[in-house]
C-alpha positions as CSV (number, residue, x, y, z in Angstrom):
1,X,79.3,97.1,220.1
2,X,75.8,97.2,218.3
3,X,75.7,99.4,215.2
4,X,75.2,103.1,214.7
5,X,71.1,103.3,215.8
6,X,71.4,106.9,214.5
7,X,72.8,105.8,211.2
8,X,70.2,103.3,210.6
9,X,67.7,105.9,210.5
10,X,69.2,108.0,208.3
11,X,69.5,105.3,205.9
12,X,65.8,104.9,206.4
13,X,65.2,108.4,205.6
14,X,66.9,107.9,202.1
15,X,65.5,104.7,200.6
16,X,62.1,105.6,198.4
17,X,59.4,104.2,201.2
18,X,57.5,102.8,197.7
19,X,60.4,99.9,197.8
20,X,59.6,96.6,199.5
21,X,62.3,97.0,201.7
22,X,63.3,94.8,204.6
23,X,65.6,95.0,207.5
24,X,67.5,91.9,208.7
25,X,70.2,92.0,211.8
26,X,73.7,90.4,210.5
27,X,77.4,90.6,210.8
28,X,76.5,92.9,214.4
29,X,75.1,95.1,211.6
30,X,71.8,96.4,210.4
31,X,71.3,95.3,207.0
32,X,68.7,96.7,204.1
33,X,67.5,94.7,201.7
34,X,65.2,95.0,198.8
35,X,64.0,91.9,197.2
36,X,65.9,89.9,199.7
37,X,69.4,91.4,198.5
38,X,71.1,93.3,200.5
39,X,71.5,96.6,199.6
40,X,73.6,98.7,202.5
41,X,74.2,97.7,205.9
42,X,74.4,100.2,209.1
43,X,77.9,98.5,210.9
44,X,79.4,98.2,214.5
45,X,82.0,100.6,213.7
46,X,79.5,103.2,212.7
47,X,80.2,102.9,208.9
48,X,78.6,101.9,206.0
49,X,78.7,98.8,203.9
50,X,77.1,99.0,200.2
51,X,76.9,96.5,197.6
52,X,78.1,97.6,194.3
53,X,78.3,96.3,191.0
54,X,81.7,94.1,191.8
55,X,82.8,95.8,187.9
56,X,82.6,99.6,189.1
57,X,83.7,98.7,192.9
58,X,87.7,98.8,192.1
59,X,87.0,103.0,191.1
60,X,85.1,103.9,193.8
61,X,87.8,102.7,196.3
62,X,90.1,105.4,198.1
63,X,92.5,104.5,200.7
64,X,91.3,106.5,203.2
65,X,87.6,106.2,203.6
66,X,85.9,103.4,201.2
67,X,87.8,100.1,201.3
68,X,86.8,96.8,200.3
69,X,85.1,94.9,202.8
70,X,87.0,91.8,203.9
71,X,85.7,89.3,206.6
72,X,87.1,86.6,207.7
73,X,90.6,87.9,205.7
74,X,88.8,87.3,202.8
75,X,88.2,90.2,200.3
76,X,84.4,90.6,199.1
77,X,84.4,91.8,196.0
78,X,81.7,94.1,195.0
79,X,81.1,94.8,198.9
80,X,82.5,98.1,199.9
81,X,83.2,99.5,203.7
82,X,82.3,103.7,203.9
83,X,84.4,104.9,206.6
84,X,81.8,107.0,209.1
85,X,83.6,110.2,208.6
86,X,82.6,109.7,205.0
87,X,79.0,109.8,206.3
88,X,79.0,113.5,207.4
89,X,76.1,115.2,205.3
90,X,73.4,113.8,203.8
91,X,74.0,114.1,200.2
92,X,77.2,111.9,200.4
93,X,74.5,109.3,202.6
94,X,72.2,109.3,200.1
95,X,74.7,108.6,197.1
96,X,76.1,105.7,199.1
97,X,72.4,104.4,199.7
98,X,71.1,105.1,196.1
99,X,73.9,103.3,194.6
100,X,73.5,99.9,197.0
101,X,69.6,99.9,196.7
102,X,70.3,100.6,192.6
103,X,72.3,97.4,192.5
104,X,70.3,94.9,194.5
105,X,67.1,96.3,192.9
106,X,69.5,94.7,189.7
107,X,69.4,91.2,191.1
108,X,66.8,88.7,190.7
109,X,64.4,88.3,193.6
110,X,65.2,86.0,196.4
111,X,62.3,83.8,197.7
């Protein structure tokens, strides 16, 4: 299953259009990245993954909709999976967004 087309646009709706911003296919996903880091990804199942500071990630965790990402059965710290019914309304979209795009505008450049 491809990802969430309609997702992908709202994520586009939310990151400031002044940002050099690129989108790269990965993972089956749609990924956003800003200076070459990615930022938040649109998923196959619909959700959202956002890259966090890996020191805040562990409080915004809840069992039920935001869970650490793990691929491969491995845990990626500092990578964060947002459940689609977490995705609802806008504002909640744009926190998730805001906060990925904050942290990879944090990072050094990639060339």
């Amino acid at each position: 299953m491809a990802y969430d087309e309609e997702l992908a646009e709202r994520i586009r709706d939310h990151i400031d259009p002044g940002l050099a911003v690129t989108e790269q296919k990965m993972f089956g996903g749609l990924a956003f990245l800003i200076g070459g880091n990615m930022a938040v990804s649109a998923v196959r199942d619909g959700g959202l993954l956002v890259r966090v500071d890996p020191t805040e990630a562990e409080r915004l965790l809840d069992d039920d909709s935001v869970t650490t990402m793990t691929m491969g059965g491995r845990e990626m710290h500092g990578w964060l999976h947002v459940a689609p019914a977490a995705l609802g309304d806008d504002t909640t979209l744009r926190e998730w967004v805001d906060r990925g795009v904050g942290y990879a505008r944090s990072l050094p450049t990639k060339k």
